[in-house]
N, C-alpha and C positions, 0 to 999 in steps of 0.2 A: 122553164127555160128563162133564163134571163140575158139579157144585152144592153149592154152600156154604146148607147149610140154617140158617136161624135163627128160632126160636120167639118169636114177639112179642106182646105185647097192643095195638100198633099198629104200622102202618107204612103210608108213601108215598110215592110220586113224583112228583116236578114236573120239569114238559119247561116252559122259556120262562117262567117265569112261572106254567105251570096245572096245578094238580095233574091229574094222568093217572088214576092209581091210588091206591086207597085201601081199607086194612083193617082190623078190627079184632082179636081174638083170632084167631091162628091162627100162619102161618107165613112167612118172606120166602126165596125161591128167587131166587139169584144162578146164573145159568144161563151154563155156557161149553160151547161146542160145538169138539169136535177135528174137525180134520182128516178124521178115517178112521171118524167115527161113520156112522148111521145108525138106521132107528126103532126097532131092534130094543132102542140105547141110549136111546132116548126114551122108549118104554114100559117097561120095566126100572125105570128113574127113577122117571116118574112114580107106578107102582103103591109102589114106597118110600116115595116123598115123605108120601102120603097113610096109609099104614100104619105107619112107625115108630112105637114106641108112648113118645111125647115129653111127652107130656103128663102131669098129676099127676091121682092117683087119690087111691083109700084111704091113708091113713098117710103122705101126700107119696111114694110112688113114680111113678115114672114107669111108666102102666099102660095108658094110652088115646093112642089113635092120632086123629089129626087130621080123622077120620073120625068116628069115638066121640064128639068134644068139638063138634061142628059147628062145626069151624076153617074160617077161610078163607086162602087163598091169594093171595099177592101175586111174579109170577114178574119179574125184570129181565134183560135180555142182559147180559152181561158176557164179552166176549171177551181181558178182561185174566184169566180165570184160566187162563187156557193162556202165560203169558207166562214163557219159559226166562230166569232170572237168573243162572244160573252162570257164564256171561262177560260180562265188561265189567259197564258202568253202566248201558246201556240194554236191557230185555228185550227178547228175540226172541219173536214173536209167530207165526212159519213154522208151527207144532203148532195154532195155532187154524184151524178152517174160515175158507173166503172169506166175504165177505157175503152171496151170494147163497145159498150152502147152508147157512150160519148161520143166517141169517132161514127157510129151509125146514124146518128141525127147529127151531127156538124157535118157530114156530106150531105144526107139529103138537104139541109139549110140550104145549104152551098148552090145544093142543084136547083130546090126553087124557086131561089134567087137570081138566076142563071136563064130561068126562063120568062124572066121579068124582064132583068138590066142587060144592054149587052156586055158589058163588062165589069167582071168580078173577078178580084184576086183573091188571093189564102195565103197562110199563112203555112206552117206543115205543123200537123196534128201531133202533138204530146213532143213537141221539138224545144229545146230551151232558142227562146223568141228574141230579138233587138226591135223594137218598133218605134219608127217615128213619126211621129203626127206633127203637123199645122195646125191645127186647131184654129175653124174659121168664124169669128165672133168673139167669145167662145162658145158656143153651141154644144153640150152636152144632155141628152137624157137616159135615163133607166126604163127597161122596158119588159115586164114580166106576163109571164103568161101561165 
């Protein structure tokens, strides 16, 4: 499982035309599910997600975790970060889960995250996506499991 975390003062997404999702200070999860995961890399994740300590404290350090700051959570699928580009022009995509067990671990993510933060939005699973971010710093990390 992989996730590209980035620290925002907003972000959102729009399916069609309607926003889905919407946050305000906190964090945007680009969520990619492998192949050969399971919960064991979802909860791993998620307890990260929420305790990195990304946030600014005393004297501008990064001291408080997403927990500490009562951040919210805004999670999207993204199956494009499992895409192999060493050959050719077009990424192979064989390393990401199917859709069906992609969508089974980006809801349980979802859910326990949900019993962390009180507030977590989504994106909608295998939806063509608009997202926009703040990007707060800019604060981004990669995070595998």
């Amino acid at each position: 499982m992989r996730v590209v975390l980035q620290r925002v003062s907003r972000a959102s997404v729009t399916v069609e035309g309607v926003v889905v999702g919407r946050i305000g200070r906190g964090v945007l999860l680009l969520l990619g599910v492998h192949d050969e995961d399971d919960t064991e890399q979802a909860d791993f994740l998620a307890s990260k997600c929420v305790d990195l300590r990304i946030f600014p404290g005393e004297n501008g350090k990064m001291n408080h975790s997403l927990q500490e700051v009562g951040g919210e959570i805004l999670v999207v699928s993204q199956f494009t970060l499992y895409g192999d580009c060493r050959k050719g022009r077009r990424p192979s995509y064989t390393r990401a889960a199917d859709p069906e067990k992609g969508e089974r671990l980006y809801e349980y993510f979802v859910n326990k995250l949900t019993e962390i933060v009180p507030t977590v939005e989504t994106g909608v699973f295998g939806a063509h996506m608009n997202v926009e971010i703040v990007n707060d710093g800019p604060v981004t990390l990669i995070l595998e499991r």
